[in-house]
N, C-alpha and C positions, 0 to 999 in steps of 0.2 A: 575447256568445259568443266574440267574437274576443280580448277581454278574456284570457276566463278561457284559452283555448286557449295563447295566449303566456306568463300567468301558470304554468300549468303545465310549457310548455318551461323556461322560466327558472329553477324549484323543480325538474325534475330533473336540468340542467344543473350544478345550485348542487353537486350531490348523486354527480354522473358526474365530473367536475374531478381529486377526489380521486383518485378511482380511477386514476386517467393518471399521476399523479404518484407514479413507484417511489422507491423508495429507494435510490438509485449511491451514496451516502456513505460514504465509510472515514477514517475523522479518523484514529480508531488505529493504522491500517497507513500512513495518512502519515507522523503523528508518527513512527512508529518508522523508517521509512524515513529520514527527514531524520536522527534520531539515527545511525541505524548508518551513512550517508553521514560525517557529522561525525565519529565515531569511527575511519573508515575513513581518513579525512583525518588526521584528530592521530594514528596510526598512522604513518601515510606521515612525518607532517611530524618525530615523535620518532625515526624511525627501525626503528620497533619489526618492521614490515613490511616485505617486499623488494616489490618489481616486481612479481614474480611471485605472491607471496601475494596484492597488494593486486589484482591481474589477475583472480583467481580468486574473490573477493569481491565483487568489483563484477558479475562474468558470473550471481554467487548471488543478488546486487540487482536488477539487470536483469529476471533472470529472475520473482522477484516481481513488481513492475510489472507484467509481461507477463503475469501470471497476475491480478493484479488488474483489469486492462484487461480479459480475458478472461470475468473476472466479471460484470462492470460490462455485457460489452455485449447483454446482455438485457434491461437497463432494471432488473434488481433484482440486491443482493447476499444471497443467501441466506444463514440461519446457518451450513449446510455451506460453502459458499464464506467465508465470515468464519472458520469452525475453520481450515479450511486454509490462507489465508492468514496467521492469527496463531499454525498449527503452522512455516511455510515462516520467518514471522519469528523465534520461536525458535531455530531450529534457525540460522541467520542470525547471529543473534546468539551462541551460543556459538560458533561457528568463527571469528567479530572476535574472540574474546576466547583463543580457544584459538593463534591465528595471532599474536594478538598479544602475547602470552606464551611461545612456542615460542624453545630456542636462536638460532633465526636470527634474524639482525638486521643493518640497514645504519648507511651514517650519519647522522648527523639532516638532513636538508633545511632549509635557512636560508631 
């Protein structure tokens, strides 16, 4: 009897596990993060970027993170929290690209 009683804690234990284990992962929104950091950088380092553009980029990066963390700390990232953070990356990435194409521009950083 005692047998079966621990056999069956252990078969719903096997079964409850799962459950506990959400899903925090964002591969996607790292990779892209690391990318648009490195772009933000060879910006900086071509020159292509001032100070202050690259200032206002990084507060837009930042502020991702901060909303991914934000995600994350319920133990699950939802699909809505995944649209909007890979709307927030979007929109991210076109202002690296539209700042770094913009008239202004320094010298290149050696």
């Amino acid at each position: 009897m005692k047998t079966v009683k621990i056999a069956a804690i252990v078969l719903a234990s096997m079964f409850a596990i799962p459950a506990f284990a959400q899903n925090t992962n964002t591969p996607n929104v790292d990779k892209r993060e690391a990318n648009q950091q490195g772009r933000i950088a060879d910006g900086i380092n071509s020159g292509a970027l001032t100070a202050k553009e690259a200032g206002n980029l990084e507060k837009r990066e930042a502020k991702i993170a901060t909303d991914e963390q934000a995600a994350k700390a319920d133990g699950k990232v939802t699909k809505a929290e995944r649209a909007k953070l890979q709307h927030e990356e979007n929109r991210a990435s076109r202002k690296i690209h539209a700042k770094k194409h913009n008239a202004s521009a320094t010298t290149p950083s050696t």
